[in-house]
DOZA-610272 format. One record per residue (C-alpha): residue in three letters; x negated, y negated, z negated. Coordinates in steps of 0.001 Angstrom, whole numbers, plus 524288, in hexadecimal, padded with zeros to 5 digits. Example, Ala and Ser with C-alpha at 12.3 -4.5 7.8 and 13.67 -1.06 7.14 Angstrom:
2
ALA7CFF4811947E188
SER7CA9A804247E41C
This chain:
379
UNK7CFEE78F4F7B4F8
UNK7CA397996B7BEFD
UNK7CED17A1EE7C5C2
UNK7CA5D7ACED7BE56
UNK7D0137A7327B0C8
UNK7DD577A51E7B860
UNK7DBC67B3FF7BC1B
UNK7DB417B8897AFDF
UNK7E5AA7B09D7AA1C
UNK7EEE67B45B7B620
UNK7EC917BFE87BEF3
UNK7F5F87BD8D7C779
UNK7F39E7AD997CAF0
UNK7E69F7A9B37CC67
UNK7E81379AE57CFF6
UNK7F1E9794077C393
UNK7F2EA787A07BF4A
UNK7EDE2784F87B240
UNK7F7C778A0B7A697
UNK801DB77E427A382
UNK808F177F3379706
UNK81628778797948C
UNK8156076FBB78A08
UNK81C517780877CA3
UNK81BE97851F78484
UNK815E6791FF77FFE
UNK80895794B978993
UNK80A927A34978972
UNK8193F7A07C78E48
UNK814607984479A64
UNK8125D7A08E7A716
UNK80CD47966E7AFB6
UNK809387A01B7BAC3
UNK816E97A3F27B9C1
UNK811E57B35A7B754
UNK820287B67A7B2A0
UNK8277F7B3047C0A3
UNK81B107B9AE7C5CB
UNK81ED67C4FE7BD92
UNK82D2B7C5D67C1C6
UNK82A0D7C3777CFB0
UNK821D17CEDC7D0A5
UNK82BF07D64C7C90E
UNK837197D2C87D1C4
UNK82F327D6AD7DD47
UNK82C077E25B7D887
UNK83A427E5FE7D3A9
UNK83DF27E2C17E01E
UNK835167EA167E8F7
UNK836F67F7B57E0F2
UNK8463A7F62D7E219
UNK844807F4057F1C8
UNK83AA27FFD77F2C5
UNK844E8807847EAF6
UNK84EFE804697F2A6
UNK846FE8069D7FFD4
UNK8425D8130D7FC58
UNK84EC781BD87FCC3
UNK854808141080A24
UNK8470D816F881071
UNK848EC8245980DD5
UNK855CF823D681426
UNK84FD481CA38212C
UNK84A63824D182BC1
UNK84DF282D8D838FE
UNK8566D835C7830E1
UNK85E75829EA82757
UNK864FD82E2581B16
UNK86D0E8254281229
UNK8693B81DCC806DE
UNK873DE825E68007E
UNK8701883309804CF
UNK8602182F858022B
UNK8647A82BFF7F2FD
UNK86B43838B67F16A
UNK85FA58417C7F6F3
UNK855A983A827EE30
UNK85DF18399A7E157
UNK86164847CB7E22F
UNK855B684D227DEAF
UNK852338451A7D5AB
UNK85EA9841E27CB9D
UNK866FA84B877D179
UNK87190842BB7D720
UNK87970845CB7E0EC
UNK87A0E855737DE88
UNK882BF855F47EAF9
UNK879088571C7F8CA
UNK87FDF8513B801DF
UNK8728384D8980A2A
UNK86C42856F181506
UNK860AC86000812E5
UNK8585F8560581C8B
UNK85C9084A1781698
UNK857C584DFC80A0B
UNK84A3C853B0810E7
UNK849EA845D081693
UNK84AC083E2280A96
UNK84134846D3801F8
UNK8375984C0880BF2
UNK8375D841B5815AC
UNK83C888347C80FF2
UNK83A79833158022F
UNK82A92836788027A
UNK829AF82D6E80DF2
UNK8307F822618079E
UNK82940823F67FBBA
UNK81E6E825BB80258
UNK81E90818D18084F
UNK820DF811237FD57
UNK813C0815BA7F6B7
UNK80D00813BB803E5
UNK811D68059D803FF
UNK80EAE802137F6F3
UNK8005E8085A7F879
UNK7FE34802A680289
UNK801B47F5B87FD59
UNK7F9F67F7317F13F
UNK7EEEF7F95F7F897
UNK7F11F7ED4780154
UNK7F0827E4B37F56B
UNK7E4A97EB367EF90
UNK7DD977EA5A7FA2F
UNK7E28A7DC627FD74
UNK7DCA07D8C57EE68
UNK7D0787E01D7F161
UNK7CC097D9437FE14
UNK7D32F7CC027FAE5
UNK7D5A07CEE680962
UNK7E40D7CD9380CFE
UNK7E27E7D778819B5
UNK7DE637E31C81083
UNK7E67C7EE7C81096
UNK7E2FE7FCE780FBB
UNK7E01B7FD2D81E9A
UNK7D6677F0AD81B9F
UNK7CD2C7FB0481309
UNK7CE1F806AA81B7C
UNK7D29E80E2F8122B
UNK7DEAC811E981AE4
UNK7D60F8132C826F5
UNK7CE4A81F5A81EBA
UNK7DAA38259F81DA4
UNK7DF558251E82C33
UNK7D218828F982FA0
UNK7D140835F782865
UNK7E1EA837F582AD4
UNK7DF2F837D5838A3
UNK7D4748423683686
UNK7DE7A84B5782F14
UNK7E8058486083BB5
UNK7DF3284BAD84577
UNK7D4CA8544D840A5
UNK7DAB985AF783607
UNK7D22C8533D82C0E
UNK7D56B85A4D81DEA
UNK7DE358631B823C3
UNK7D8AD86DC181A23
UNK7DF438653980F64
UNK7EEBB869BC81505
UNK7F98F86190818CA
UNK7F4818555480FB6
UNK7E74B8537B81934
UNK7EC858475B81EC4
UNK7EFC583FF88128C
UNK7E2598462D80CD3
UNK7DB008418C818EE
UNK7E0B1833808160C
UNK7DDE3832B980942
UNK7D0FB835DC808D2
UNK7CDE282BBF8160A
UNK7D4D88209B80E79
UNK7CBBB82467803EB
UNK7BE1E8252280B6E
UNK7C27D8184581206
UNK7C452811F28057B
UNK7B5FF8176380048
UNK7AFD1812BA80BE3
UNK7B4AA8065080AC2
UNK7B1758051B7FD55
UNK7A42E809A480065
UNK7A1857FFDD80A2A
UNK7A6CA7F4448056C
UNK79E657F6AF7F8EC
UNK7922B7F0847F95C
UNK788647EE717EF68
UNK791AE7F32C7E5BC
UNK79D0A7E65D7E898
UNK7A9EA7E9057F264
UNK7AEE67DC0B7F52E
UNK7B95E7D9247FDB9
UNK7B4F87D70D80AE5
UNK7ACDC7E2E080B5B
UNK7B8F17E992807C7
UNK7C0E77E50C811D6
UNK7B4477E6EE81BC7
UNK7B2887F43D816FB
UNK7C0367F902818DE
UNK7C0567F15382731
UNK7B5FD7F93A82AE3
UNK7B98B8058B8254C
UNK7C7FB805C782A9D
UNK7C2D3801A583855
UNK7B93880D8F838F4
UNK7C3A38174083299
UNK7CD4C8128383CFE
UNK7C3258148F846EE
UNK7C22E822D9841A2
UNK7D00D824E084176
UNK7D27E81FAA850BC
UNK7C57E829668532E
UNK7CDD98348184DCE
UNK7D9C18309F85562
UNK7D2A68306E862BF
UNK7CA5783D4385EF5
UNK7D6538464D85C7C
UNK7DB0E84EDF8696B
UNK7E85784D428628F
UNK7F20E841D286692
UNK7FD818460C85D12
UNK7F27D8454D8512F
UNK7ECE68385B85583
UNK7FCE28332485680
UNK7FC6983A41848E8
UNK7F1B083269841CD
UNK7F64F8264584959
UNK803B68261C84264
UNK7FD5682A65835B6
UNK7F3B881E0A8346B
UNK7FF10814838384E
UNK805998194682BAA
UNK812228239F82970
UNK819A58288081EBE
UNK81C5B8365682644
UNK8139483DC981D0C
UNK819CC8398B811BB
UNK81E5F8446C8083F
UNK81F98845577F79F
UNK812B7847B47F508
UNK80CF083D6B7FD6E
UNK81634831E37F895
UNK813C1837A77EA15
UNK804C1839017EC07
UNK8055082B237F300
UNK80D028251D7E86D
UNK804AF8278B7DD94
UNK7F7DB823577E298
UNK7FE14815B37E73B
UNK80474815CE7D98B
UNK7F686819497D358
UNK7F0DA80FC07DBB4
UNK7FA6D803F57D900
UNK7F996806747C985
UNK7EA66805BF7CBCE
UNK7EB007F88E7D41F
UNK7F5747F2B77CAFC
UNK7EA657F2F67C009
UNK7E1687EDCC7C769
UNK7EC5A7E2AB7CB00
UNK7E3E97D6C97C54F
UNK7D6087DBC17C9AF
UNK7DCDC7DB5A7D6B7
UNK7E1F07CC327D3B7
UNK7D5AD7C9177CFCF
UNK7CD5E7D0BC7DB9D
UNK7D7297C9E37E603
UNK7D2597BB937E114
UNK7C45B7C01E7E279
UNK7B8207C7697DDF5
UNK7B5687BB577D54D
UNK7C11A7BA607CF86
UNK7C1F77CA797CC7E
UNK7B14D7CA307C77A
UNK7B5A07BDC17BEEC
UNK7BFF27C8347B8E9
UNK7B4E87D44E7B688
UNK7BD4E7D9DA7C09D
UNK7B3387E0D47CB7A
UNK7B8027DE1E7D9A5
UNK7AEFB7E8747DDAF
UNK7B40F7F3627D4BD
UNK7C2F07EE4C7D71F
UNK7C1A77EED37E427
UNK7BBC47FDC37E409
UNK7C72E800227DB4F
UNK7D1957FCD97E2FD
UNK7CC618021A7EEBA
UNK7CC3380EA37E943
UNK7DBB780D657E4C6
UNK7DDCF807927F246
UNK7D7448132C7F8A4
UNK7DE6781D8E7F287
UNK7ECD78176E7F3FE
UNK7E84F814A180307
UNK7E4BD822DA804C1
UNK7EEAD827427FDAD
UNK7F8BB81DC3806AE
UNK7F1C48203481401
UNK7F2518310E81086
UNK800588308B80EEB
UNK805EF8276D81992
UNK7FB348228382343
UNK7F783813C1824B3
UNK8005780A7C8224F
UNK7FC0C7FCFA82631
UNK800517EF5582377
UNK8064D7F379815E5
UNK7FC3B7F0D780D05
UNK7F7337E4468153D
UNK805DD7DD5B81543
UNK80CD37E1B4809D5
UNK802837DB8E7FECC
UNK803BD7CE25805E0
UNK813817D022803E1
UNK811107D3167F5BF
UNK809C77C73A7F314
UNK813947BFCE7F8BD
UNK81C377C4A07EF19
UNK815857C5EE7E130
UNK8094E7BEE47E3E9
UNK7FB607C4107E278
UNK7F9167CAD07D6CA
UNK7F73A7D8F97D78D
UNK7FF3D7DCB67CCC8
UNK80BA27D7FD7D3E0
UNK807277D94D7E068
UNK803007E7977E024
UNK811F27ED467DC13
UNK818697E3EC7E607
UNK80ECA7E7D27F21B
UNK811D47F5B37EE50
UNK822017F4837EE5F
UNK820F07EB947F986
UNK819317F5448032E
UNK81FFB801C37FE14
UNK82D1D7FB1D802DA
UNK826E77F5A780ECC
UNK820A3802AC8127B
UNK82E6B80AA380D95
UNK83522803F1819AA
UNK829FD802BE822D8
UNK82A0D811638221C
UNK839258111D824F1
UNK837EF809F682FE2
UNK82D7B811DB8370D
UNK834B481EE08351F
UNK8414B8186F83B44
UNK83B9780F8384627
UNK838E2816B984FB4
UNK840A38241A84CAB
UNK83DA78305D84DE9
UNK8302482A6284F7F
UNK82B6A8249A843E0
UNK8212A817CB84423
UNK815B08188183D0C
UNK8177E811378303C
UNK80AB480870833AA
UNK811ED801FB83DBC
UNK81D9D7FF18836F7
UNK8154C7F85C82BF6
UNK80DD47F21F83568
UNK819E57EC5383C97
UNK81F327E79983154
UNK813217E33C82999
UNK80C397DA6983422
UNK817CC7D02B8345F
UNK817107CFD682550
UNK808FF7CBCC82888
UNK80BE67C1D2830B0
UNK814F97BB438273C
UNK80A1F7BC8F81D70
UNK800B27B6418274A
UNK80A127AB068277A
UNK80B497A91281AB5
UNK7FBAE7AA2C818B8
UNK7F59A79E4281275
UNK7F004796C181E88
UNK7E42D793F481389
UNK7E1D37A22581302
């Protein structure tokens, strides 16, 4: 049986052994790829995960230079919403803390993460290229480019307080159209000019963006942009995490449909044409989603490295490859990684706060290593 027949019998295990039938049993009661252990795996994981990010959510919002108690954080937040408990008995600036400061940032964070590691995976499926990750495609290096324009030149300042995370967007967006652009050719995209494209495209946006640093007359702007493209959570306010939120929401619904073209497209071009499934236009596809959850990312908390490169390798370890588990587990798994990343750069170094690309960076490169190790020497 090929692989292509094996495919379309069962998405999510390409290489099976030949269905074997117990003498007197029912063939529609057999699972011989074991699909229902599969099934409650990826269900345990994910049950799992969501009760650890809800639990991590309200005691990050407690952690910081000011701390406030898991008690006291539960009674701010539940007043508001059911009421309970009709007695203050928290200060004016711990609740300003919690709503203005903590809760967006928190939440914030979260999305960030699971973007971030949505896009990892896609991008991963797209290139069959395990290095990819939105800083692979450039798409992040458009929007430091054009941020650090709004920084230092005023770039979109005409636009009002929202320049910066205007400025972003639209870079991440022009990055992702040039790289499009050039790694068409002849109307195909295949995966190595995609990965070449974005090479070259991030290398001559970072370029740009160094150019900007050393032409500005200002050092406190230049420390500004630095800080901004290794990645922070200091901007974070309601409308960001709500506008963030629903395009990586948007985005994941999109990708989740596309979970099998994905399977198929990380096997090969062969394998996905042998489906009527066109690498070409997939690829354009997600690149577009990709993109526009990047932009949307990068506007509203900088570059963030090393989370979409690590945290799709940690998901496979846990649920496998198939897209339809592994895009929900990536997600959970980076919003609680990033949740206490964050808390750890706003209390490391206090009343200075470290730059939230470090802290990921710190803590991502020895969970590469251990995936080096484990690396099939064959590979």
């Amino acid at each position: 049986m090929s692989a292509t027949e094996e495919f379309r019998r069962h998405p999510d295990s390409v290489a099976v052994e030949p269905d074997v039938v117990p003498p007197g049993a029912d063939p529609r009661e057999v699972d011989d790829l074991d699909h229902d252990r599969r099934r409650w795996h990826t269900r345990i994981w994910v049950g799992g995960l969501t009760l650890v990010l809800l639990v991590s959510l309200p005691a990050a919002v407690g952690i910081g230079p000011v701390g406030i108690g898991p008690d006291t954080v539960a009674q701010i937040v539940s007043r508001p919403l059911i009421g309970i408990p009709q007695e203050v008995t928290w200060t004016p600036a711990q609740d300003a803390i919690v709503w203005l400061l903590r809760v967006p940032r928190v939440l914030l964070g979260a999305v960030v993460g699971a973007g971030l590691a949505v896009a990892g995976v896609v991008l991963q499926a797209m290139t069959r290229n395990m290095l990819a990750e939105p800083y692979l495609l450039g798409v992040t290096s458009g929007a430091s480019t054009l941020a650090a324009a709004s920084i230092l030149f005023g770039l979109g300042a005409g636009i009002g307080t929202s320049s910066l995370a205007a400025s972003a967007f639209v870079g991440a967006l022009l990055a992702g159209a040039g790289v499009f652009l050039l790694a068409r050719v002849g109307g195909q995209m295949t995966s190595t000019r995609l990965v070449l494209a974005g090479v070259s495209i991030g290398y001559v946006l970072h370029a740009m963006t160094s150019f900007l640093i050393f032409a500005s007359d200002d050092p406190d702007a230049g420390r500004a942009v630095l800080f901004w493209i290794l990645g922070s959570l200091t901007l974070a306010s309601g409308g960001s995490a709500l506008v963030t939120t629903a395009v990586v929401a948007g985005s994941l619904v999109l990708l989740m449909a596309w979970a099998r073209h994905l399977d198929a497209l990380s096997i090969g071009d062969n394998t996905a044409q042998s489906l009527g499934i066109s690498p070409t236009r997939l690829r354009a596809r997600s690149m577009i989603v990709v993109a526009l959850c990047v932009g949307a990312l990068v506007a509203a908390s900088g570059g963030i490295g090393f989370v979409g490169l690590i945290i799709p390798h940690v998901a496979r370890l846990c649920v496998g490859t198939a897209h339809r588990r592994l895009l929900p587990v990536a997600a959970l798994l980076a919003a609680i990684f990033l949740v206490w990343a964050d808390v750890l750069a706003r209390i490391a170094m206090v009343p200075q706060e470290l730059p939230l690309g470090i802290v990921t960076a710190l803590a991502g490169a020895p969970l590469l290593f251990l995936l080096v190790r484990r690396l099939d020497p064959t590979r």
